[in-house]
N, C-alpha and C positions, 0 to 999 in steps of 0.2 A: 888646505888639506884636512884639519883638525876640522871644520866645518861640512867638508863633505862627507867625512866616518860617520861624523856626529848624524847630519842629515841621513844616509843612508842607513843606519844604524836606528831610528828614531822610525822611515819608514819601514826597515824589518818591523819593527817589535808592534806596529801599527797593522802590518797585512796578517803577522800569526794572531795578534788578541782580537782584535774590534770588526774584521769586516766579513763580511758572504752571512750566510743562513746561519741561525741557531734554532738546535732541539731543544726543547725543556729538558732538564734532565728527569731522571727515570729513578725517584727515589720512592721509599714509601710514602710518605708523604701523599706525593702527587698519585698512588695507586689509592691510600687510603681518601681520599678529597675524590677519585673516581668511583669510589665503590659505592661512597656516602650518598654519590649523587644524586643518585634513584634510576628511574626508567630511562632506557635508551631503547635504539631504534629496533635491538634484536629482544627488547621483552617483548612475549606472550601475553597476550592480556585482551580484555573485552573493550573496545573504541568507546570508550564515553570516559568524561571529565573525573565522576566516582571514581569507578576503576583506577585510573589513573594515579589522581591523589591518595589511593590505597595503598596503590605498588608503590607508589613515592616514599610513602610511612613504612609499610612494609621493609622496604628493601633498609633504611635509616633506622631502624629501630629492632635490635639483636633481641629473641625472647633469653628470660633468664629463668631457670628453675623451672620448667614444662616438666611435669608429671604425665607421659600419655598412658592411655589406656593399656590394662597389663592384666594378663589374667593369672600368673605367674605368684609365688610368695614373695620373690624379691621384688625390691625395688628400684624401677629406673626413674631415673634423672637425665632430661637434657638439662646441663649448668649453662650452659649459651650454645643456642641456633641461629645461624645466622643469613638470610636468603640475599640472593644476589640477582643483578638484574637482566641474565643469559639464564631465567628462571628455574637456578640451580640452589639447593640450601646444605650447609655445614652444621653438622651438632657436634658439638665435643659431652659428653656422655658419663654416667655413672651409675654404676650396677652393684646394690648393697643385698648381699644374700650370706644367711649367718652369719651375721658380723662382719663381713669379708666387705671391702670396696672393690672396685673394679674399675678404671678407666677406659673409655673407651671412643669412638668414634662411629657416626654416621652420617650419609651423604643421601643425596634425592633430588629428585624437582619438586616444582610447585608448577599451579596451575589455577586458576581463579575463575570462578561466575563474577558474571556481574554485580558490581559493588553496591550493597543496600545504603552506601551513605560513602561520604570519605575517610571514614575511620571500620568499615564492616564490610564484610564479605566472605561468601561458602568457598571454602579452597579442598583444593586432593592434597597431597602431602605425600609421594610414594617415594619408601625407602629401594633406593639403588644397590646399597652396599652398607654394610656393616662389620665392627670387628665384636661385637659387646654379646658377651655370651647368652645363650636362648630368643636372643631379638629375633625374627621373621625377617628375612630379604626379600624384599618385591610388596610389602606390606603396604596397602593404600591407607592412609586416615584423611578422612573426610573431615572438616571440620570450620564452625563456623569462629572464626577471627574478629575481634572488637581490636582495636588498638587506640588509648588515649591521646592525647595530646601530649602528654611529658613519655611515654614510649611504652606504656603500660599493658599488655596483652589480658584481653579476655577471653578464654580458648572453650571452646563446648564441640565435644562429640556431636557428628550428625549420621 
């Protein structure tokens, strides 16, 4: 008797842990190791290897401290931008006028020419949405992209 509890007690706990399908689980982790990844099937982008190994750098490597063009007396700061591979970009944002900071947020796509190298290429950059006082909404910046090897942005107006 004591051997058959045992036994059927041994297969319960045997069919709830160990058997059928398992999902990975759904931590950050595993979203952050997805995002890292670079290019997937739904980026935009021009069919050649360049390109490619651009949005790869691209997507893995966050700009820090972007100055964009401002005709304005204050000053903006993207502190980190970050593009994703559904050729969407994140900036979290900072807007210093008399003294004053400002936090803020803006959002956009990208979009890309053909890659002059695997570290370069002409990109748009248009702002979607903004909360950062005086910014432009719909704002296109054109611009051409260097990116080193350790993740280092070269940015020039075009």
């Amino acid at each position: 008797m004591l051997t058959t509890a045992l036994s059927l007690s041994l297969s319960l706990f045997l069919t709830l842990t160990g058997c059928g399908e398992k999902k990975p689980a759904n931590t950050a982790t595993s979203g952050s190791a997805a995002a890292a990844a670079g290019v997937t099937d739904e980026t935009k982008l021009p069919d050649d290897d360049m390109s490619r190994a651009f949005a790869d750098r691209l997507i893995g490597n966050p700009v820090r401290d972007f100055k964009p063009a401002d005709n304005s007396e204050a000053l903006f700061i993207y502190k980190t931008m970050t593009f994703k591979a559904n050729n969407a970009w994140n900036a979290q944002g900072e807007l210093t006028a008399q003294g004053e900071k400002v936090e803020c947020v803006e959002r956009g796509t990208w979009k890309m020419d053909a890659a002059s190298a695997n570290d370069t290429a002409t990109m748009e950059w248009t702002v979607d949405y903004t909360n950062c006082p005086g910014r432009p909404q719909n704002n296109v910046m054109r611009v051409k992209v260097n990116i080193s090897q350790s993740g280092v942005y070269t940015i020039q107006f075009r």
